[in-house]
C-alpha positions in Angstrom: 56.4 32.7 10.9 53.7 31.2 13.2 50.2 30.8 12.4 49.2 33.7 14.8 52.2 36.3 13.0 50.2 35.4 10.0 47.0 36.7 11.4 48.2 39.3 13.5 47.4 42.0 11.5 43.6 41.0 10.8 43.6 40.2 14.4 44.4 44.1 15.3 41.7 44.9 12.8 39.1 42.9 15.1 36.7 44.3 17.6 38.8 44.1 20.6 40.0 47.3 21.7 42.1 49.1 24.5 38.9 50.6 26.2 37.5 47.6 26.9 40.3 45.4 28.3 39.3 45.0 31.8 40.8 41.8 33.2 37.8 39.9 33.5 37.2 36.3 32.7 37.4 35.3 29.3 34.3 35.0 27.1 31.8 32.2 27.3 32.4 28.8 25.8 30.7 29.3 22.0 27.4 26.8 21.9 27.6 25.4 24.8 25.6 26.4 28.1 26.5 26.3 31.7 23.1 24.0 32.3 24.8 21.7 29.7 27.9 21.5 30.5 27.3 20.6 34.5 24.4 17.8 33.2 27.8 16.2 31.2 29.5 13.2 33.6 33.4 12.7 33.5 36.4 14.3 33.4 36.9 17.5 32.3 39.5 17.7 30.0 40.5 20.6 26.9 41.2 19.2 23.6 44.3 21.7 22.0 44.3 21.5 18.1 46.2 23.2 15.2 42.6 23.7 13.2 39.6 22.5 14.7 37.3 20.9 12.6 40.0 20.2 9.7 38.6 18.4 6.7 41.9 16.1 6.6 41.5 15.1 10.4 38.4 13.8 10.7 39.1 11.0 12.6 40.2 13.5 15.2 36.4 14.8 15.2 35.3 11.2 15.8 37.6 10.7 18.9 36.4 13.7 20.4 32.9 13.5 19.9 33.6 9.5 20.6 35.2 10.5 24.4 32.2 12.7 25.6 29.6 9.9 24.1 32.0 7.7 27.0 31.1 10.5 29.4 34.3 12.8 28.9 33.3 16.7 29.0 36.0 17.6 26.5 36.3 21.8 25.7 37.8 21.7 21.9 40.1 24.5 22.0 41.4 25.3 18.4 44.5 27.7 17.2 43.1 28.5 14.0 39.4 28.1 13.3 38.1 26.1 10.3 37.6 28.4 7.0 35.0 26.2 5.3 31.5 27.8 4.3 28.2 25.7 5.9 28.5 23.9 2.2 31.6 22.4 2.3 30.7 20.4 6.3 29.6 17.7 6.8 26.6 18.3 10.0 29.1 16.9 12.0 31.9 19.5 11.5 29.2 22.1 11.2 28.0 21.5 15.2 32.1 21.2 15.7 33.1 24.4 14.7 30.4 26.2 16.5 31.6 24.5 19.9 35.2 25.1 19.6 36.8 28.2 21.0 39.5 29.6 18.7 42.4 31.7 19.9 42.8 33.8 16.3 39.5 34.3 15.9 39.1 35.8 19.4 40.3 39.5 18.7 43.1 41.3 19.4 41.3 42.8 22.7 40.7 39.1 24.2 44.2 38.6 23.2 46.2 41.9 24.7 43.6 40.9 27.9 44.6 37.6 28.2 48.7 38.6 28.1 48.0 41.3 30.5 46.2 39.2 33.0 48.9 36.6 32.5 51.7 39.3 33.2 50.4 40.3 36.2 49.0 37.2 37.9 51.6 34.9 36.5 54.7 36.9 35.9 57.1 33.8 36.2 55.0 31.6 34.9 54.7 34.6 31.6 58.7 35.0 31.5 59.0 31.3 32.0 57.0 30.7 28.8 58.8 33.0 26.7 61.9 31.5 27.8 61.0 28.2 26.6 59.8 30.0 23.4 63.2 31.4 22.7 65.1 28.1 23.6 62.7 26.3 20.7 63.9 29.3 18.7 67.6 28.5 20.0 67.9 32.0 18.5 67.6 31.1 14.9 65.7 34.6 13.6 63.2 32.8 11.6 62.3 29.9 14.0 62.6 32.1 16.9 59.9 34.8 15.5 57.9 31.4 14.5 58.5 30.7 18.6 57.5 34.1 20.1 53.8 33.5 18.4 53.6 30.2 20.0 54.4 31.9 22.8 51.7 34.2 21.9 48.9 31.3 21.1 50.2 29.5 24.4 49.5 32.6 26.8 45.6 33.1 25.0 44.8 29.4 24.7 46.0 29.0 28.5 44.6 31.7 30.2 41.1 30.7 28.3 41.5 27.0 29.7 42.2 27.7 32.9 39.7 30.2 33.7 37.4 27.2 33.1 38.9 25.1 35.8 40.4 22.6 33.6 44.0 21.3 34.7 44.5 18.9 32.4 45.0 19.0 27.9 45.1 16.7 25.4 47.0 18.1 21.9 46.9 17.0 18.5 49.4 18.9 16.2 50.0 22.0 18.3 52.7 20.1 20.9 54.8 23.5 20.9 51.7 25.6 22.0 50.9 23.1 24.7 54.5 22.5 26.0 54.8 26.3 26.5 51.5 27.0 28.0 52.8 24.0 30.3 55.3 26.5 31.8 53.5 29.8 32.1 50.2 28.0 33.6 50.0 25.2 36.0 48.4 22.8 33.6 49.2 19.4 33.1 49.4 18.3 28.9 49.8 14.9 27.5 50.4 14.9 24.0 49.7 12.4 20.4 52.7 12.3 18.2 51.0 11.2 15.2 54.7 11.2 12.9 56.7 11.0 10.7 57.5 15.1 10.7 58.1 15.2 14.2 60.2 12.8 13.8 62.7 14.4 10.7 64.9 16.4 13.2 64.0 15.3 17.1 66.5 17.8 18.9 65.1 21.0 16.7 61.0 19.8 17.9 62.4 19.1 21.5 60.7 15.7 21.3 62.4 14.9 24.1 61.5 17.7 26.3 57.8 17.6 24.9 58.0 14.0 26.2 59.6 15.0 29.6 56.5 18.0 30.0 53.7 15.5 29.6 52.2 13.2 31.8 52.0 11.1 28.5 52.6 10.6 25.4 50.5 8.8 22.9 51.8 6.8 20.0 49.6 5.9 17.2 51.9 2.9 15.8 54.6 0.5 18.0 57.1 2.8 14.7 56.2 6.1 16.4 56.5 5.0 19.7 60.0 3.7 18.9 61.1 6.7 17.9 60.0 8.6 20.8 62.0 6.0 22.6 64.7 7.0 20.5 64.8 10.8 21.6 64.0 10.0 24.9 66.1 8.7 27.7 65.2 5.5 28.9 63.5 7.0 32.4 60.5 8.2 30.1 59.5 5.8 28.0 56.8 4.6 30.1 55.2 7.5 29.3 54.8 6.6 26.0 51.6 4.9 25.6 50.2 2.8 22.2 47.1 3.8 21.2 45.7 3.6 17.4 43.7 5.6 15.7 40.5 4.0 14.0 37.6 4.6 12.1 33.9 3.6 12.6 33.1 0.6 10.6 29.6 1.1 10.7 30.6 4.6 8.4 32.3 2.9 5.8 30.8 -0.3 5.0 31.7 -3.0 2.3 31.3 -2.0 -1.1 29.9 -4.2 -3.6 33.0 -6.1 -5.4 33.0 -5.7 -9.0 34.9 -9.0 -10.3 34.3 -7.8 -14.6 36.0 -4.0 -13.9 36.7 -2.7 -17.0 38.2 0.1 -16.6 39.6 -1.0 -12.9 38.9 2.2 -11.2 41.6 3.6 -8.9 41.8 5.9 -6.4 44.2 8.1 -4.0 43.3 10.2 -1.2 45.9 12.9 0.5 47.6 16.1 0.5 49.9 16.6 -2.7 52.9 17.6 -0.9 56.3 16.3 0.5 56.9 13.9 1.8 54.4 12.4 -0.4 55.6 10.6 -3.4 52.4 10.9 -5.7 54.1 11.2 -8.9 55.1 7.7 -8.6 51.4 6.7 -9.2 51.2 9.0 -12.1 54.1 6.9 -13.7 52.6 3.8 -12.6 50.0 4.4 -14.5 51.6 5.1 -17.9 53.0 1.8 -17.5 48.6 0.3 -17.3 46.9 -0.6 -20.6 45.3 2.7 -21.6 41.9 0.7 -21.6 42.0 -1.1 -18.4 42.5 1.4 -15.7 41.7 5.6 -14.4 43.0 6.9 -11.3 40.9 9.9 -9.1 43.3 11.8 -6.8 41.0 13.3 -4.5 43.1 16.1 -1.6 45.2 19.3 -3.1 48.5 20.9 -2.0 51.5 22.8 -3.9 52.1 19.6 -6.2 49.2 19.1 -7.9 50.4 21.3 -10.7 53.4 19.2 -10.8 51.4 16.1 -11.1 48.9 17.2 -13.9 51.5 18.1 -15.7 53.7 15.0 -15.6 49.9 13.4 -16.2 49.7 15.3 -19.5 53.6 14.9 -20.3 53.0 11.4 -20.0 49.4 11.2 -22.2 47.3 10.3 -19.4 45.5 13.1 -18.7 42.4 11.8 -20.0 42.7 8.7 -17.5 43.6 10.9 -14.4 41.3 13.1 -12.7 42.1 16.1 -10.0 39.1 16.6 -8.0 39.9 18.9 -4.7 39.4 18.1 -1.5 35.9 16.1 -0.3 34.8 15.8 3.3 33.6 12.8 4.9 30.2 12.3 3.2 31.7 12.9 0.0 34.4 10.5 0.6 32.5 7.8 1.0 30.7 8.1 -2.0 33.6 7.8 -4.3 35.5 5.1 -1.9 31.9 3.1 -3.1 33.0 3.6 -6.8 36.6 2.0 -6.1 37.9 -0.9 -7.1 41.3 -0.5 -5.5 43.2 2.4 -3.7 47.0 3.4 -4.3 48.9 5.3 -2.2 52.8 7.0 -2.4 55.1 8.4 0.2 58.1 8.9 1.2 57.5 8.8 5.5 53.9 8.7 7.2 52.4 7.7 10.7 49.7 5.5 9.6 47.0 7.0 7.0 43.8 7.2 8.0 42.5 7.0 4.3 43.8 3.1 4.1 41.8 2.3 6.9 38.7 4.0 5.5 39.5 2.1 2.3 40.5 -1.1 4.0 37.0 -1.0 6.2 35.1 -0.7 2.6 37.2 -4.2 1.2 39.1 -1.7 -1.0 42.1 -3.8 -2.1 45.7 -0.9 -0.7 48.7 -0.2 -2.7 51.1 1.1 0.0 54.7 2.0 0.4 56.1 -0.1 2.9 57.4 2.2 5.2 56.9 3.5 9.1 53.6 2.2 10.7 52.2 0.7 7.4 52.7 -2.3 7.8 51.4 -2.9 11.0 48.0 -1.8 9.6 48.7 -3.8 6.0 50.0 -7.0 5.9 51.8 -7.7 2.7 49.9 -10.5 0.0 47.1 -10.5 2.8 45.3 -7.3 3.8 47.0 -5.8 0.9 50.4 -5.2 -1.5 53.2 -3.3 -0.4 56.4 -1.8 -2.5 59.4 -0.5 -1.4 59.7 3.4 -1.1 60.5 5.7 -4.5 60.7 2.0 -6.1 58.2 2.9 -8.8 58.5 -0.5 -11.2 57.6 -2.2 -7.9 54.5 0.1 -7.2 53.5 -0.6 -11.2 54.0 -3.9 -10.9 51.1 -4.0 -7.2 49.0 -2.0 -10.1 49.1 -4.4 -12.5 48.4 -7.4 -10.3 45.1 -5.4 -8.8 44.0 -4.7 -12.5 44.8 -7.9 -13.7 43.8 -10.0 -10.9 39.8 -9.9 -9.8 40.1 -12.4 -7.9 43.0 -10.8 -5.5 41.1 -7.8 -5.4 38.2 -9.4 -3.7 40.6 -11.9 -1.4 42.6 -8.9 -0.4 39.3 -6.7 0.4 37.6 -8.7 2.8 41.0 -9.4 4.8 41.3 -5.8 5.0 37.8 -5.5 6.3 38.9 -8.0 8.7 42.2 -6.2 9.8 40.2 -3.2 10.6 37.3 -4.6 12.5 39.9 -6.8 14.6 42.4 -3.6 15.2 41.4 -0.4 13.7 37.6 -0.2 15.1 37.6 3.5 16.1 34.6 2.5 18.9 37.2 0.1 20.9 40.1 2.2 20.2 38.4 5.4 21.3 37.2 2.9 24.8 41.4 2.1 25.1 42.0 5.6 24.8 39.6 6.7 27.3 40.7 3.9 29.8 44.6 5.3 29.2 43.2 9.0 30.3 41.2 7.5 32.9 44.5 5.6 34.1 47.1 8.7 33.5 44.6 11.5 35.1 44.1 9.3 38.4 48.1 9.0 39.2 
């Protein structure tokens, strides 16, 4: 089921009520005035996310509040708002989530309104929408229940953005919200496909209709764009436009190398789930001198039990820490205490943590796999193993622990990958120009 069928019933429980669902405009844009929003310069432009802020996407915070620094007046416009208490923000996210309009958390008045008004101002454009909701379905109960709340999300979210006058979104990780909102309003989307899930079973995302609905498509590695190329036919794939992600290198700069590490300190950052391979890093580290090395996993998901257990089945529990998730400010804290960062999986885009690692001179472990090495290059920005080949991933370990020397050679080329490739600033400039350029045709 769909992230609004798992709120619907606290949503009916909200404020909203049938006496007061006039069909009037929708409410105000949260912490952000009219006076304020005319003084902005640019384009105007809605931002549709899954979660907006999310503490695992905060390089998505970064390009946003990067585009309106370049003049952009971008409206973030969330599914699902951001659970975190005041504590657990950075200021950053803070300001975010009291800008960003979210469509569960707008009650289940706003909501009947908005599907009402849509109904009776947009009737094709309403059955059009659920249409496309079913086909995603292609009648399969399950996915097809999942579809109808897109459906649901699509009608809110586009009735809220086009009251504002926007005609144009941008959407990270909600592409079948946009794509259906695409057919009931007369908005134009473009879309980033950041992989590799989207990428596991093409026909049953309707990658290549997602691609056909856009006026772009962005591709955050030359891997993802080639598999967008791959669903698509050949007429669309100028739509598909490179453009990286990055982070600011100013945020995360070198850490002091520590040539006598004894123990070597590692470190992994990322969601414990499939198609993450984590428990090959637990093995790999059996296979380390007891004294010479600990590993931090900082990030959570359904198998950290799995992994503390194979940590204590193995007798290195002591040497393996579980700390939660950490947001940005956190982050960089411990990325200061690292000597080197190891990271498993089985399919990824490209992870933002090796960048933020890599921008520090923090020596990367990867698999080498999708768009990783684009970003690492193997013996020079960093070591790479084949996928699920854990002696190979032991054996990158082993070298970093044993070899000070690498570690520091290593660091500072990845220092110099990022600044040359990965520097959010000029990426977030490309971007903008590729909006500029797409929005004018």
């Amino acid at each position: 089921m769909g992230k609004f069928g798992r709120q619907l019933p606290a949503l009916w429980k909200s404020p909203g009520t049938v006496s007061n669902l006039a069909l009037a405009e929708p409410p105000p844009f949260p912490g952000i005035t009219e006076a304020g929003r005319n003084m902005k310069s640019g384009r105007h432009i809605a931002y549709l996310v899954s979660q907006y802020p999310h503490i695992r996407h905060a390089y998505l915070l970064r390009e946003i509040r990067g585009l309106r620094e370049l003049g952009w007046n971008i409206d973030a416009v969330a599914v699902r708002a951001d659970t975190r208490t005041r504590n657990e923000c950075t200021e950053e996210e803070w300001e975010e989530r009291a800008s960003t309009w979210c469509v569960l958390s707008a009650g289940a008045g706003v909501i009947l309104r908005a599907h009402l008004h849509t109904f009776f101002h947009r009737p094709g454009g309403w059955l059009g929408g659920l249409a496309r909701a079913f086909r995603y379905g292609q009648f399969h109960p399950r996915r097809t229940l999942e579809a109808v709340f897109y459906f649901a999300e699509a009608v809110v979210a586009g009735w809220w953005i086009s009251a504002r006058g926007i005609t144009h979104v941008h959407t990270h990780y909600a592409s079948t919200v946009a794509w259906i909102m695409a057919r009931v309003f007369p908005l134009e989307i473009s879309t980033s496909i950041h992989g590799s899930g989207e990428f596991d079973d093409p026909s049953v995302f309707r990658l290549r209709e997602k691609v056909d609905a856009s006026k772009f498509v962005r591709a955050v590695s030359y891997f993802g764009r080639s598999q967008m190329m791959r669903a698509a036919p050949y007429a669309q794939w100028p739509k598909i436009e490179i453009s990286r992600l990055g982070i600011d290198p100013a945020l995360f700069p070198p850490r002091p190398h520590r040539h006598t590490a004894s123990p070597v300190r590692l470190l992994c950052v990322g969601g414990m789930a499939q198609p993450r391979a984590f428990q090959f890093i637990v093995q790999a580290i059996a296979q380390c001198p007891e004294q010479n090395v600990v590993l931090r996993f900082v990030g959570d998901g359904p198998d950290r039990p799995i992994l503390e257990q194979l940590a204590s089945e193995l007798g290195i529990a002591a040497r393996v820490s579980f700390e939660g998730w950490r947001h940005q400010d956190q982050l960089r804290a411990i990325y200061a205490e690292t000597d080197a960062f190891v990271f498993s999986s089985f399919a990824e885009g490209i992870p933002v943590v090796l960048m933020e690692a890599m921008a520090m001179g923090i020596p990367c472990v990867a698999p080498c796999i999708t768009g990783i090495p684009e970003l690492i290059r193997d013996g020079i920005d960093g070591l790479l193993f084949a996928a699920s080949d854990a002696a190979g991933l032991a054996a990158a370990i082993l070298r970093l622990v044993r070899e000070p020397e690498l570690r520091r050679s290593l660091g500072e080329s990845a220092r110099g990958r990022i600044l040359e490739h990965y520097d959010l600033n000029r990426n977030i400039e490309a971007l903008g120009a590729i909006f500029e350029r797409r929005l004018s045709d």
